[in-house]
KETIBA-679558 format. One record per residue (C-alpha): residue number from 1; x, y, z. Coordinates in Angstrom, 3 decimals. Layout:
// KETIBA-679558
- NUM  X  Y  Z
...
This chain:
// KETIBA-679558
- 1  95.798  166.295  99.301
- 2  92.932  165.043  97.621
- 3  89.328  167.604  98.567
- 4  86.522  166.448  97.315
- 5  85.226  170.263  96.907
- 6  88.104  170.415  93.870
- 7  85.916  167.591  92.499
- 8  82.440  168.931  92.686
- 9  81.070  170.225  89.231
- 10  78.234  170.006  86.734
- 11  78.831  168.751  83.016
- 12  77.404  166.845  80.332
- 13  73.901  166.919  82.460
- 14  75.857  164.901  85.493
- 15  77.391  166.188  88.705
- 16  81.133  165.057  89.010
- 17  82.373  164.049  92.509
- 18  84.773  161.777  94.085
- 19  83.933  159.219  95.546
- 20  85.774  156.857  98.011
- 21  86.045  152.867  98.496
- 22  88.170  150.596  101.159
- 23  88.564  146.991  102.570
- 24  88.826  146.888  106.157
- 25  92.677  146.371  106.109
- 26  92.906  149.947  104.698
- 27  93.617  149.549  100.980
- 28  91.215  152.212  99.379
- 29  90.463  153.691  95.805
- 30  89.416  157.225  95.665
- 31  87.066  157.378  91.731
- 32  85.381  160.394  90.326
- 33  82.742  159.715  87.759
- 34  84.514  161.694  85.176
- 35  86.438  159.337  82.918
- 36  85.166  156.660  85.169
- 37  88.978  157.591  86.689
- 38  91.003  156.207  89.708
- 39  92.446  159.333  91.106
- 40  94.247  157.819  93.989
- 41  94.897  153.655  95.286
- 42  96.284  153.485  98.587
- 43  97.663  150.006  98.149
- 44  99.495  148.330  101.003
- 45  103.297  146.629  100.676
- 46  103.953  143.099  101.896
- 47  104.627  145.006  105.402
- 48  100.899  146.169  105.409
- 49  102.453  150.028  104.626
- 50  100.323  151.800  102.146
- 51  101.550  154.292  99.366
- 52  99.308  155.853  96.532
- 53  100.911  153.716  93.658
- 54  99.136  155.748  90.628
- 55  99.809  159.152  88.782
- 56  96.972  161.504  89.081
- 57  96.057  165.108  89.967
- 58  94.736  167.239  93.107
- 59  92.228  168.931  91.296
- 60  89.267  168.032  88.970
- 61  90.318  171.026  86.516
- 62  93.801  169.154  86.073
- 63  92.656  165.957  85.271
- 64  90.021  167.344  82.515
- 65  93.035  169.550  81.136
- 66  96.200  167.483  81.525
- 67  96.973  164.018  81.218
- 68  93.333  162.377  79.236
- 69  94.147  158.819  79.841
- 70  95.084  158.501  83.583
- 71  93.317  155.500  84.918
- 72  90.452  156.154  83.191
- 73  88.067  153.647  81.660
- 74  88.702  153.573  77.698
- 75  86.396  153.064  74.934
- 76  84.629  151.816  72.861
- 77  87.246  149.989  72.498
- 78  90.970  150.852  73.640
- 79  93.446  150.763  71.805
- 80  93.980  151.074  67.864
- 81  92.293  150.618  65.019
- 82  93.864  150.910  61.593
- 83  93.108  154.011  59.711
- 84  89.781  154.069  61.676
- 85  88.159  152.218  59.595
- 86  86.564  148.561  60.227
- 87  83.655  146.205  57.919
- 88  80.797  144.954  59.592
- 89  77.714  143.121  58.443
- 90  78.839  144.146  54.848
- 91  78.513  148.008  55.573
- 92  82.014  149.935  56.136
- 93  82.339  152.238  59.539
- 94  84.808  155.109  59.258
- 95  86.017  156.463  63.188
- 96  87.704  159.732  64.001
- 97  91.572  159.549  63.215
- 98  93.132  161.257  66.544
- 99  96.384  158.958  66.756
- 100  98.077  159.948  62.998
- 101  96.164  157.627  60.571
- 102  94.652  155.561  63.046
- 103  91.817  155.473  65.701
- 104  92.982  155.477  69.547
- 105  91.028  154.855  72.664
- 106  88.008  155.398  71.308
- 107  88.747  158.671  69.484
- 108  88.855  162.615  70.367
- 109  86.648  162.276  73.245
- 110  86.202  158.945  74.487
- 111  84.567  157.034  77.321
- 112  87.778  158.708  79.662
- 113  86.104  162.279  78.418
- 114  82.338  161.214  79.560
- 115  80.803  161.950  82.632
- 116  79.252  158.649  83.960
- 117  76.283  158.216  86.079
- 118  76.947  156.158  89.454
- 119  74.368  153.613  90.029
- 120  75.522  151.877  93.179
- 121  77.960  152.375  96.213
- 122  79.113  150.606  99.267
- 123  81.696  151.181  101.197
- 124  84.048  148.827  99.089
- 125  82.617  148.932  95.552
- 126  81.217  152.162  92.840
- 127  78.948  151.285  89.875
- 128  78.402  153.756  86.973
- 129  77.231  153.403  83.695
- 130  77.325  155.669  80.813
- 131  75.420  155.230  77.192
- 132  76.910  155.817  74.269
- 133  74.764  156.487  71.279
- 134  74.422  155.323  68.122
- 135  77.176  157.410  65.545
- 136  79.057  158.805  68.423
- 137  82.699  158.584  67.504
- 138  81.386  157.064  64.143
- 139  80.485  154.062  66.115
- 140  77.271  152.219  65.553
- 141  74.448  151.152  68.043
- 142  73.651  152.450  71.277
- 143  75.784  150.510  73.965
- 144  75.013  150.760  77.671
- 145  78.399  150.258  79.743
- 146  78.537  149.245  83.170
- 147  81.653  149.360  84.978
- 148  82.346  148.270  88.630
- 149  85.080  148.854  91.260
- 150  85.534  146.398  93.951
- 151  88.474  146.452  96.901
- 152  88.290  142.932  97.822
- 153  89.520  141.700  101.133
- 154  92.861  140.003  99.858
- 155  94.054  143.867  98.623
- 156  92.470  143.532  94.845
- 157  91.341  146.390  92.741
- 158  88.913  144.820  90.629
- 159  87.263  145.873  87.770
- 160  83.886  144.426  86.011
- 161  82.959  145.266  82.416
- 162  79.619  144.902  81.275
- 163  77.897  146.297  78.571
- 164  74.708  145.595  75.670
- 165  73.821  146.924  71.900
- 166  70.767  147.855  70.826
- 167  72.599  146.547  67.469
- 168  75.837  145.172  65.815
- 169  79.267  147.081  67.387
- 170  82.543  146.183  68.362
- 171  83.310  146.880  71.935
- 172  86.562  146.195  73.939
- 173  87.304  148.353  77.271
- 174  90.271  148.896  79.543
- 175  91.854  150.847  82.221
- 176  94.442  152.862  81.424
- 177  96.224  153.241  84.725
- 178  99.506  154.066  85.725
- 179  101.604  152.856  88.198
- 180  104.918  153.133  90.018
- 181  105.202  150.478  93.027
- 182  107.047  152.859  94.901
- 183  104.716  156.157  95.301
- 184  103.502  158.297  92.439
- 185  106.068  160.894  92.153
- 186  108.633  158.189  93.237
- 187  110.995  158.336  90.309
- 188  111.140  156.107  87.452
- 189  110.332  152.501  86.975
- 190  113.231  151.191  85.766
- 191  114.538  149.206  88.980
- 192  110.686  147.431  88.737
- 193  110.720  144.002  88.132
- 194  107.970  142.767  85.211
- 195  106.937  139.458  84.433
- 196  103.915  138.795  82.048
- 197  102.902  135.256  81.706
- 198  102.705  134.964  77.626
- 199  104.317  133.435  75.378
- 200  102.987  135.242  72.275
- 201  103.166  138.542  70.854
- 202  101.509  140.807  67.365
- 203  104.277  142.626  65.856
- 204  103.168  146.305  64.123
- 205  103.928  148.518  61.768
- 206  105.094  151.328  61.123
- 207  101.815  153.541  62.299
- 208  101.825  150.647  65.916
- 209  99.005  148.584  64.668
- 210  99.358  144.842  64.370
- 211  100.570  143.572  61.010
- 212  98.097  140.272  61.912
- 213  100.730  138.008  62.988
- 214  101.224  136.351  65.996
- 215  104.958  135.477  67.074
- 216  106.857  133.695  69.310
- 217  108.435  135.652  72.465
- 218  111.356  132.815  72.269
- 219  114.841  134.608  71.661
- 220  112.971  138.267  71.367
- 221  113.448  141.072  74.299
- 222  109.224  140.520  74.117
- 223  110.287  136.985  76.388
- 224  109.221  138.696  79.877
- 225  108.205  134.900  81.347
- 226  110.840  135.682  84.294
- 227  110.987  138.565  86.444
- 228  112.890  140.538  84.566
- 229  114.141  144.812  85.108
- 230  112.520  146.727  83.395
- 231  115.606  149.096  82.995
- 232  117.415  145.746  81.004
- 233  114.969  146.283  78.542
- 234  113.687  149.367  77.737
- 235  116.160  150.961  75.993
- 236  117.405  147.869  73.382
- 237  116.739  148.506  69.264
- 238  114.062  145.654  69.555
- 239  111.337  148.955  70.962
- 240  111.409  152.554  69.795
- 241  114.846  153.391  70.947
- 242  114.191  155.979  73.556
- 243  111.060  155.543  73.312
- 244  110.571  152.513  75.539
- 245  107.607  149.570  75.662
- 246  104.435  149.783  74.413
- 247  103.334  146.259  72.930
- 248  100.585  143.961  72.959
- 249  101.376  140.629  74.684
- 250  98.358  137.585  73.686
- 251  97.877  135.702  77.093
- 252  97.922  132.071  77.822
- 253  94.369  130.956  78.319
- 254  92.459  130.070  81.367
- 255  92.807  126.730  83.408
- 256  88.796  124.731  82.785
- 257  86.929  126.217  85.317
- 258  88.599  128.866  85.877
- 259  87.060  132.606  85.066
- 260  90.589  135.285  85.256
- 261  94.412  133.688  85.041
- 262  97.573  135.493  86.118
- 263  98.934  137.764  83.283
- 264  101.174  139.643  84.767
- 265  103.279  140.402  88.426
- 266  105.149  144.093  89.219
- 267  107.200  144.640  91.762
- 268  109.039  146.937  93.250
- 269  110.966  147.169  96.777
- 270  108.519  146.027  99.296
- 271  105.282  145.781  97.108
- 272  103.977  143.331  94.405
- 273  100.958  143.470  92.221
- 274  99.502  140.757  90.351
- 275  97.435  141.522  87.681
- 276  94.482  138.950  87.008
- 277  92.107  138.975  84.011
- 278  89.311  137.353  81.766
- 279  90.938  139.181  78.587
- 280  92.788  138.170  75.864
- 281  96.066  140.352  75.815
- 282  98.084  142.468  77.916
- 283  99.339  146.290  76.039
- 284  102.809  146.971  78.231
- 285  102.962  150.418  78.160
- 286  106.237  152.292  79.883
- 287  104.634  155.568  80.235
- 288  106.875  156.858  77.271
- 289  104.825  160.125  76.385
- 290  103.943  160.789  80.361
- 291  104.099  165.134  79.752
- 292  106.302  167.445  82.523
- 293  103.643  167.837  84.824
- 294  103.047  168.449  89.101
- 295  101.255  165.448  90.381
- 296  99.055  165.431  93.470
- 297  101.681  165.005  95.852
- 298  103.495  167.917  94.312
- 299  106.310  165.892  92.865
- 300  107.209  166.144  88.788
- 301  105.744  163.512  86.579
- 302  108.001  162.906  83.603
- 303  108.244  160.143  80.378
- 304  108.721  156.547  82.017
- 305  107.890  157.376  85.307
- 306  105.014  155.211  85.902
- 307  103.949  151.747  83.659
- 308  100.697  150.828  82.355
- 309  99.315  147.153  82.238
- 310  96.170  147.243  79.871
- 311  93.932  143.996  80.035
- 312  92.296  144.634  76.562
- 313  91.408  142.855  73.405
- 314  94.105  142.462  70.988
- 315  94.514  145.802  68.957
- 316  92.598  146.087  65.707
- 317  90.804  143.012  66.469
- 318  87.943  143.957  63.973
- 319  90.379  143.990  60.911
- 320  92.202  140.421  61.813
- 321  89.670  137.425  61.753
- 322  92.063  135.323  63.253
- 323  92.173  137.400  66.385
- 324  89.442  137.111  69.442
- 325  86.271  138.941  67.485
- 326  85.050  142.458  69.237
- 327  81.474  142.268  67.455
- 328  79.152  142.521  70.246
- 329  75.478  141.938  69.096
- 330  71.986  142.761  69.859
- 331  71.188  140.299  72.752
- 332  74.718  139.912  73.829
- 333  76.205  141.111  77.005
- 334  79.580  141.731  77.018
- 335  81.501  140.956  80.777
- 336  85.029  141.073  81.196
- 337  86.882  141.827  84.407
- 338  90.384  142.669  85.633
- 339  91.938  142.987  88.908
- 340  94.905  144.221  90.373
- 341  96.335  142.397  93.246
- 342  98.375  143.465  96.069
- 343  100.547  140.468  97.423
């Protein structure tokens, strides 16, 4: 049971709370404003029955000591970057290494570690924003992020991404949630059904960072264009054996006119989510290194019990010039959005 006196703290100069949003057909989000995390999303099956679909804790103190990346917003930019080290502008940037050689999520204490400020509520959306100064995690330029959570009225969790430099950065965001269709706690995902509408993939190497190719799903286990079971898949010599999915898909582009496209649809039993985006690629992630904890409902968590689907920027972006560019400049304003939809 979620109390929103196990929330209430003081750090970094910010209180910490939870906060709660709904749509009037009962889908809701419960957010605190540390991480920028979704702690709970009552979302509703296609016989209106709702079931909290993502890992999480009961208490504040868990969350800050447990699991860092549950649903929480990531950056400056998610995902990795070789050796943490990236050119810009003709001057060379090294980041924190906290992933082996490379830099991950935005480094030892990212934008999932920062206390944000909220700037706006109603009773269906939460707006915070946190600045992140020039140097911090070796990054340059003082960036002011804005992030936004909507629960729209056809059962959407949407999420806007804004954010502006002071100077030349790169900048790519996500949310790192993770989901099982049937009820955290519920078991594994294995029996869920995954389709992710791409028809392109960037291999890695040995250290998960793309070697700069892009490649063809065709005839590869990476060809998810048809529902397919997850438990089919996870397990073949193609991944980590035993270690399951986590890859970077590169998404089909949007229709003229059109803002997000469909990347991706889950489902499970009774429930299906789409996920919709404005983003380049999709990371699949199947929740390989999820630790033996309790989760909120009291139930284990173990590896492979929940999936992650991270709208992002390709990986490493900065170091590839053929891939979409993350340099986000003085007078820019980043905007991205993603949205998970309940059909």
């Amino acid at each position: 049971m979620l109390q929103q006196e196990t929330f209430s703290d003081f750090s970094q100069g910010r209180r910490i709370r939870l906060y709660t949003i709904h749509n009037p057909q009962g889908m809701t989000a419960h957010i605190t404003n540390y991480g920028a995390k979704v702690v709970a999303l009552l979302a509703p099956d296609r016989n209106g029955q709702l079931a909290d679909v993502v890992l999480g804790f009961s208490t504040l103190r868990e969350w800050q000591t447990q699991e860092p990346y549950f649903n929480a917003v990531i950056g400056r930019v998610a995902n990795r970057i070789k050796d943490g080290h990236f050119r810009l502008d003709g001057k060379d940037y090294q980041l924190d290494c906290n992933n082996g050689s490379n830099h991950l999520h935005g480094g030892r204490s990212g934008f999932n570690d920062k206390v944000w400020e909220v700037v706006g509520q109603t009773a269906y959306s939460l707006s915070m924003h946190y600045r992140s100064r020039d140097g911090e995690e070796g990054y340059p330029g003082t960036l002011d992020v804005y992030v936004t959570y909507r629960v729209t009225r056809d059962n959407a969790l949407e999420i806007t991404y804004e954010a502006k430099s002071d100077k030349p950065t790169i900048a790519g965001f996500t949310n790192h949630a993770y989901f099982n269709l049937n009820g955290e706690g519920n078991g594994d995902i294995r029996d869920h059904r995954l389709q992710v509408l791409a028809d392109y993939y960037t291999p890695f190497d040995e250290t998960s960072c793309p070697t700069g190719e892009v490649a063809t799903v065709d005839g590869t286990p990476m060809d998810l264009r048809m529902p397919t079971r997850i438990g089919d898949r996870i397990d073949l010599d193609f991944f980590s054996p035993g270690k399951g999915i986590d890859n970077n898909f590169v998404l089909r582009k949007a229709e003229d006119g059109k803002e997000s496209r469909l990347a991706a649809v889950l489902s499970a039993g009774e429930r299906t989510m789409e996920v919709w985006t404005t983003m380049p690629a999709l990371q699949v992630y199947t929740g390989n290194y999820i630790g033996e904890n309790t989760g909120k409902s009291g139930k284990p968590y173990y590896p492979q019990c929940a999936i992650c689907l991270e709208a992002q920027n390709i990986p490493d972006a900065i170091n590839h010039s053929d891939f979409p560019s993350p340099v986000l400049r003085e007078g820019e304003v980043y905007y991205e959005k993603c949205a998970y939809r309940f059909v």
